[in-house]
C-alpha positions as CSV (number, residue, x, y, z in Angstrom):
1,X,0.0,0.0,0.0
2,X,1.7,3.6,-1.0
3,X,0.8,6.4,1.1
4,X,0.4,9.9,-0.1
5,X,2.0,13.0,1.6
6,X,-1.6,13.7,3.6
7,X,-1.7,10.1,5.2
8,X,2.2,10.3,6.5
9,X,1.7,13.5,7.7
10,X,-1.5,12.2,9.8
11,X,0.8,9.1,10.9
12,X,3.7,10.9,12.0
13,X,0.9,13.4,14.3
14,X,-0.8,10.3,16.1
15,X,2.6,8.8,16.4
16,X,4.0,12.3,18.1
17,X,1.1,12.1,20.6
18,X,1.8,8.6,21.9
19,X,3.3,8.7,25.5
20,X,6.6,6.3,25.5
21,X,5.1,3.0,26.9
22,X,8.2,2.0,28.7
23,X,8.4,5.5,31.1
24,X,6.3,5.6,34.4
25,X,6.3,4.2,38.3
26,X,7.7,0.8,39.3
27,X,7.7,-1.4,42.8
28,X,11.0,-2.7,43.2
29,X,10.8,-6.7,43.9
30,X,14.5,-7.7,44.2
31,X,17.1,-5.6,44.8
32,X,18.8,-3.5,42.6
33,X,22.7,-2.4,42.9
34,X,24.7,-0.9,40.4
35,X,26.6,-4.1,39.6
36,X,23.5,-6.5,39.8
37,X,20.3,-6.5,38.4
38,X,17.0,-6.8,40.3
39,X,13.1,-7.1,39.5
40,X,10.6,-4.7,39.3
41,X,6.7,-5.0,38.8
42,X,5.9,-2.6,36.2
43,X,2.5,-2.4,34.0
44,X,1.1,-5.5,35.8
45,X,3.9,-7.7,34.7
46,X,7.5,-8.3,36.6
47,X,10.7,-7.3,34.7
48,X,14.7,-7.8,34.9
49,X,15.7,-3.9,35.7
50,X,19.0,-2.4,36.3
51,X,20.2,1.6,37.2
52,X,20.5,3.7,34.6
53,X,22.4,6.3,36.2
54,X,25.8,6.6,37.6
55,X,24.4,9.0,39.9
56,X,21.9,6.7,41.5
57,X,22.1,5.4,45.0
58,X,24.2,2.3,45.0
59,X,21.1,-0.1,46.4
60,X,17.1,0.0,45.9
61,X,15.5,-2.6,48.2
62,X,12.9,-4.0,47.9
63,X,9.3,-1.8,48.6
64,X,10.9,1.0,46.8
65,X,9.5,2.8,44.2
66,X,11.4,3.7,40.8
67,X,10.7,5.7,37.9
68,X,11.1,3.6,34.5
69,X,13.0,5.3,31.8
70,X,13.4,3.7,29.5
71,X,14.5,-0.3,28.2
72,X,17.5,-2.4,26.6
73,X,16.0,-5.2,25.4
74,X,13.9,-6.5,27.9
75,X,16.1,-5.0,30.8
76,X,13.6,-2.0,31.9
77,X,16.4,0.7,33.2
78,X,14.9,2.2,35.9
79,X,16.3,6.2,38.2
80,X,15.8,5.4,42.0
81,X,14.5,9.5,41.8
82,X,10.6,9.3,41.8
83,X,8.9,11.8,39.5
């Protein structure tokens, strides 16, 4: 199917207005430290996760809340910051 100039333009708008599915709050279930990866529950499911800043504490515990920033394959790389 060959889209015309209109219909790309219309795709690229919806496709600017959808939030980044892999950013929000996360529960930390195993502990994180900057040399080991830990769990999180995120969107209903549990995921490997793992600091994504240098600046980060060296150890989220369990209980803790994280903000998800982003993900590396199916590594969610989370900021012990909260938004």
């Amino acid at each position: 199917m060959k889209l015309n100039c209109l219909s790309r333009q219309l795709l690229k708008i919806s496709a600017d207005k959808i939030e980044h599915p892999w950013q929000g709050l996360a529960e930390v279930c195993r502990t994180i430290t900057a040399q080991r990866k830990g769990r999180v529950y995120f969107l209903g499911s549990y995921w490997p996760a793992q600091l994504a800043a240098a600046q980060s504490p060296a150890m989220v515990t369990p209980g803790t809340s994280v903000t998800v920033i982003g993900r590396q394959g199916i590594t969610l790389l989370v900021d012990a910051a909260v938004l």
